[in-house]
TORKOL-4160 file (C-alpha; in steps of 0.2 Angstrom, whole numbers, padded with zeros to 4 digits, m for minus):
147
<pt num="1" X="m0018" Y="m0112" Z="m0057"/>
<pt num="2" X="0000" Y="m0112" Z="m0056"/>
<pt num="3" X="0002" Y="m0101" Z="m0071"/>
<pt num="4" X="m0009" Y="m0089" Z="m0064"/>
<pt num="5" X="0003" Y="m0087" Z="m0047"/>
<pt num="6" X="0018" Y="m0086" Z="m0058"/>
<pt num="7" X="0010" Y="m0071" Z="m0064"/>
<pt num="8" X="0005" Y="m0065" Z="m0049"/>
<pt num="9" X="0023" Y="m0067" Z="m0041"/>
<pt num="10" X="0028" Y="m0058" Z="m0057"/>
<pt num="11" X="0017" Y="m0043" Z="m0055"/>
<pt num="12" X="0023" Y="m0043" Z="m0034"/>
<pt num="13" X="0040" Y="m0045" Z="m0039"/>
<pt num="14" X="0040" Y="m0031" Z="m0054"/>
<pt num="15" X="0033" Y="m0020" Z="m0042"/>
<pt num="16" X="0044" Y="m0021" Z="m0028"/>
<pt num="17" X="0058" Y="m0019" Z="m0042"/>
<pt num="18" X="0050" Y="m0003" Z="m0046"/>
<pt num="19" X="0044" Y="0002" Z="m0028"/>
<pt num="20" X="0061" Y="0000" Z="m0022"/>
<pt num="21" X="0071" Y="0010" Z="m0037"/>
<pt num="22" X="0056" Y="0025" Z="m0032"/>
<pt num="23" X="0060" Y="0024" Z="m0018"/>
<pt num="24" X="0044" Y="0016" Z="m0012"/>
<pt num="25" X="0047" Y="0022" Z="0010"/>
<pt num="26" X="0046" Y="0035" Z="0020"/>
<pt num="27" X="0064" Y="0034" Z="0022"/>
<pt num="28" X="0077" Y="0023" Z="0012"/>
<pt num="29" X="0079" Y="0012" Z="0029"/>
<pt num="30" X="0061" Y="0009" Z="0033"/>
<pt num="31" X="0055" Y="0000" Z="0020"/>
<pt num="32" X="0072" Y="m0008" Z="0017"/>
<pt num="33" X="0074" Y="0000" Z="0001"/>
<pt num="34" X="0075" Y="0019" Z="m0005"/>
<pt num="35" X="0081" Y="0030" Z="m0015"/>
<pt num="36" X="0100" Y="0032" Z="m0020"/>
<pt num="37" X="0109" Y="0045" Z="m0009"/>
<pt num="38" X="0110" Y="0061" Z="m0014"/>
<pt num="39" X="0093" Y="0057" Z="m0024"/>
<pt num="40" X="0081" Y="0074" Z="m0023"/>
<pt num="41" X="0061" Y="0069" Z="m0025"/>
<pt num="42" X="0055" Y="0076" Z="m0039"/>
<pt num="43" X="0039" Y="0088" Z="m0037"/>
<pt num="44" X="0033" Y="0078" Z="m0018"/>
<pt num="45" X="0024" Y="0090" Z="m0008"/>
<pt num="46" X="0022" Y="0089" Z="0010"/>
<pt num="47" X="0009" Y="0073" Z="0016"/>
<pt num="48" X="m0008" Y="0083" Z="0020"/>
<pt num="49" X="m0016" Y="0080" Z="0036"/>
<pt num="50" X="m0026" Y="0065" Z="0036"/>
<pt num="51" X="m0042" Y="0064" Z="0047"/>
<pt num="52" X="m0044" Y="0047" Z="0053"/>
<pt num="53" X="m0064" Y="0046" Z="0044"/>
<pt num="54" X="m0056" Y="0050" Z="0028"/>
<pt num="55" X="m0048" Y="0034" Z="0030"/>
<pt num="56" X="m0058" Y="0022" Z="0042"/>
<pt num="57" X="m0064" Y="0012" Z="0026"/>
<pt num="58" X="m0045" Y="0009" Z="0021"/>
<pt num="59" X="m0040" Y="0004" Z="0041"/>
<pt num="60" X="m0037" Y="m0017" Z="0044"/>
<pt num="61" X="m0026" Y="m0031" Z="0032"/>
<pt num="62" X="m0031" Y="m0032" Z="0014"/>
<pt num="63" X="m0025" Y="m0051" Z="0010"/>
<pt num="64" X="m0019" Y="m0056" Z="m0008"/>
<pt num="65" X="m0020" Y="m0071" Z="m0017"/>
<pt num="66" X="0000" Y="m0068" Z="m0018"/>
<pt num="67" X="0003" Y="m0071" Z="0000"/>
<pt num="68" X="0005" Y="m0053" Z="0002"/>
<pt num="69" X="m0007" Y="m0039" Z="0011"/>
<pt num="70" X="m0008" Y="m0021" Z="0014"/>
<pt num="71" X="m0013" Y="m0015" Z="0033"/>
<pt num="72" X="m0015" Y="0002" Z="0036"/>
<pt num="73" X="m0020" Y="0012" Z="0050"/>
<pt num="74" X="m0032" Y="0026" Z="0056"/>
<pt num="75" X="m0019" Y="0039" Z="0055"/>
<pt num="76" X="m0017" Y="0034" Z="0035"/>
<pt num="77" X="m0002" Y="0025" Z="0040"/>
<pt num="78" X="0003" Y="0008" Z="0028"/>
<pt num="79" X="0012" Y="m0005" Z="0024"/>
<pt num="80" X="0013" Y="m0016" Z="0009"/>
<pt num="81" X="0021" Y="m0035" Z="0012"/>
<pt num="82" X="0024" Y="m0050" Z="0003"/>
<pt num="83" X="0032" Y="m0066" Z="0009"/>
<pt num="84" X="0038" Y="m0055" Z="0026"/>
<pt num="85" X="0046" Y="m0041" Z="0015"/>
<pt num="86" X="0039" Y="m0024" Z="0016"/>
<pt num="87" X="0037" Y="m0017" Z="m0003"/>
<pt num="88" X="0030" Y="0000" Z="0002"/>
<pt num="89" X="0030" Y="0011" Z="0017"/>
<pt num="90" X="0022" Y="0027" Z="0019"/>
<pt num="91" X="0002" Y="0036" Z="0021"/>
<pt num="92" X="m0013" Y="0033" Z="0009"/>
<pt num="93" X="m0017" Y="0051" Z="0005"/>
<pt num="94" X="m0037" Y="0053" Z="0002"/>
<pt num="95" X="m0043" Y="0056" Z="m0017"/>
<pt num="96" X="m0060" Y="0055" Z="m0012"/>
<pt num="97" X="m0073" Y="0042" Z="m0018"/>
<pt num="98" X="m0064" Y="0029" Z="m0011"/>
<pt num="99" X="m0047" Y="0031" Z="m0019"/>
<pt num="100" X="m0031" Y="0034" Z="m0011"/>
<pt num="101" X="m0012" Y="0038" Z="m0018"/>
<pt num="102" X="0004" Y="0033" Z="m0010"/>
<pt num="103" X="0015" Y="0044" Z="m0001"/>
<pt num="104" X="0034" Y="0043" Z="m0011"/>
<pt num="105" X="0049" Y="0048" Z="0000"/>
<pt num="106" X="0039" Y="0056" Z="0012"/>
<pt num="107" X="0031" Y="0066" Z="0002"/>
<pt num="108" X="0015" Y="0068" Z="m0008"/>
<pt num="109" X="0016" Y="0068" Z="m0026"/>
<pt num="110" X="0001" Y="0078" Z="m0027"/>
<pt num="111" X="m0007" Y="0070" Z="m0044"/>
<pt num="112" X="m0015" Y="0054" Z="m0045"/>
<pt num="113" X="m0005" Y="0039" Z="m0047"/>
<pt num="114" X="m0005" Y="0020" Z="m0052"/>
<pt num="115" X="0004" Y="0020" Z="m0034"/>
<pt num="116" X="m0012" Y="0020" Z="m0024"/>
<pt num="117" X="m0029" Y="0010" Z="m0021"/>
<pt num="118" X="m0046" Y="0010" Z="m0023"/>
<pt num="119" X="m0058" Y="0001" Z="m0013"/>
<pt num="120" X="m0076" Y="m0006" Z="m0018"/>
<pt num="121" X="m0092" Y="0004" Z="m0020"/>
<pt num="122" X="m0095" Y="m0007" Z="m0003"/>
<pt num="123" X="m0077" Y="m0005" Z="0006"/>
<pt num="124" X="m0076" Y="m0025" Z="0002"/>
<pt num="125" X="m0063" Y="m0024" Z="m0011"/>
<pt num="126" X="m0048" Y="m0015" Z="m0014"/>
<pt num="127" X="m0039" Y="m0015" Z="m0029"/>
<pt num="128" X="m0021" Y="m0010" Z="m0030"/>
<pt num="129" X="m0017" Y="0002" Z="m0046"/>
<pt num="130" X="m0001" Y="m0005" Z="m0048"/>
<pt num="131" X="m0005" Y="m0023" Z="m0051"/>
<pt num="132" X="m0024" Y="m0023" Z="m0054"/>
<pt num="133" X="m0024" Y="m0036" Z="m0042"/>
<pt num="134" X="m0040" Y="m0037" Z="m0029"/>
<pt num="135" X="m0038" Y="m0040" Z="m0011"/>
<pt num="136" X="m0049" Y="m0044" Z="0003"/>
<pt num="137" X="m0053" Y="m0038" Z="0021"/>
<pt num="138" X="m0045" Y="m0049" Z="0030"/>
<pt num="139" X="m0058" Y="m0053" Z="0047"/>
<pt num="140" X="m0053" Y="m0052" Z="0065"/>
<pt num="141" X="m0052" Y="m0068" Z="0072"/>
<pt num="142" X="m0058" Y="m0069" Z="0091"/>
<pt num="143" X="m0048" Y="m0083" Z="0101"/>
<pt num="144" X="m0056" Y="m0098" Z="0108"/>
<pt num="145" X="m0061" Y="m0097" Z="0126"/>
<pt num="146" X="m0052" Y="m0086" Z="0140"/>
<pt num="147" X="m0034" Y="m0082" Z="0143"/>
């Protein structure tokens, strides 16, 4: 079991590496890391418009076995963080059949990428592309009595 975190931490922390010299936020100080200054996106268009039932099956906390989770909101809005650190930033931009790619910069890179998700035939699952590693909606928990 402890092998299989060490790979998992190794997977999260290769990825951040990676998020982080892509320039993995909307902007260089939102998620902390960025691109270099002076650094032009290369072929990002603008981030469509997303309408929120393109995305309400993507919307709550996906949990990790490597104490990480994305959350992402109605307006396509996302985060992805692990141990407290934000790794990415940005909108999940609807493929269609339950797939979504990550916005880079601000941007849309337009194509498909390993940057994204896919959720479950069901919406129960969702695997990030760029670990293959499953996570789990997390379920709202109501608080004990009133007040």
């Amino acid at each position: 079991m402890r092998a299989r975190s060490t790979v998992l931490a190794a997977c999260a922390a290769a990825a951040a590496l990676v998020l982080a010299g892509c320039g993995g936020g909307e902007k260089a100080d939102d998620a902390g890391a960025g691109a270099s200054p002076g650094s032009a996106p290369a072929a990002l268009g603008p981030i469509p418009a997303i309408k929120p039932a393109d995305v309400k099956p993507l919307v709550g906390r996906w949990v990790g076995t490597a104490k990480d989770f994305f959350q992402f909101k109605a307006d396509g809005t996302g985060v992805w963080v692990r141990s407290g650190q934000k790794l990415w930033s940005g909108t999940a931009i609807p493929e269609g059949g339950g797939k979504y790619r990550f916005s880079w910069q601000g941007g849309d890179p337009k194509t498909a990428s390993y940057w994204g998700v896919s959720l479950s035939e069901k919406n129960t699952k969702l695997v990030f592309a760029g670990t293959n590693q499953t996570y789990t909606k997390a379920v709202a928990h109501k608080g004990k009595g009133k007040g």
